[in-house]
Structures are given as structure tokens and as C-alpha cells.
C-alpha positions as CSV (number, residue, x, y, z in Angstrom):
1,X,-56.7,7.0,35.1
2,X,-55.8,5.1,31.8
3,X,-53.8,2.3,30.8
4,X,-51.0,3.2,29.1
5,X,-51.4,1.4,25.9
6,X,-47.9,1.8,24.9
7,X,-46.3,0.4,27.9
8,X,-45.0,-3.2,27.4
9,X,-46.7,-5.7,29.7
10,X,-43.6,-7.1,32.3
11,X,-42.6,-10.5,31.0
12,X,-41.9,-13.6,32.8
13,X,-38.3,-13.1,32.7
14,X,-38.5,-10.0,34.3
15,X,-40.8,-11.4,37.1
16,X,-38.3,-13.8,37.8
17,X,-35.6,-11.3,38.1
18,X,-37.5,-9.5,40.6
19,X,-38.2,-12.7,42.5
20,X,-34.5,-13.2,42.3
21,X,-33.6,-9.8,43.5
22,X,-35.9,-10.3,46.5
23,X,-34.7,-13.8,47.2
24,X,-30.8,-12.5,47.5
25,X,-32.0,-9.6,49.7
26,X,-34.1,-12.0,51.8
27,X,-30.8,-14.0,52.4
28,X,-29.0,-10.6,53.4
29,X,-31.3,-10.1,55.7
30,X,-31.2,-13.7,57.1
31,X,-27.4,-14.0,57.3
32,X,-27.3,-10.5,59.2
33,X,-29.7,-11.4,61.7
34,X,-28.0,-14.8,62.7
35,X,-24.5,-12.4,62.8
36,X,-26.2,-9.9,65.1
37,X,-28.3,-13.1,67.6
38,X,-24.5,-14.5,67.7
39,X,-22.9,-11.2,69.1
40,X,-26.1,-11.0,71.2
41,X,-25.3,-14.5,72.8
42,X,-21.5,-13.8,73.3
43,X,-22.7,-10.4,75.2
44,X,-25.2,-11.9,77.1
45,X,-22.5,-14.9,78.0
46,X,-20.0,-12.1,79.3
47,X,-22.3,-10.6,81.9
């Protein structure tokens, strides 16, 4: 396989806009898990 020589490297902007992307769906994922271990504990509390 070769390098495609006419390919721009990614830039340090664009590495920290990937970071970023993966940060804000990190927090989704976060948020949504303390939602669902809340209606987990109101269930377990009504049985």
C-alpha cells in the first residue's frame, strides 16, 4: 500500500475538533446513564 502523497497531513485543529466531538459524545453518554441508574432506583424503590 502507498502513501498517498497528495493527501494533506490532519492538522492540529482538526485533532482538536475530533477530541471535541468525542468529549461532547462522552458527556451524552454520561448524562444518559445517570438518567437511566435514576429510573433504575425509583423502580427498584416501588417493588
Amino acid at each position: 500500500m502507498r502513501w498517498d502523497t497528495h493527501h494533506l497531513s490532519p492538522t492540529i485543529k482538526d485533532f482538536d475538533n475530533k477530541v471535541s466531538e468525542a468529549d461532547a459524545y462522552l458527556q451524552l453518554m454520561i448524562d444518559q446513564t445517570k438518567v437511566l441508574l435514576a429510573i433504575m432506583t425509583l423502580v427498584k424503590l416501588r417493588t
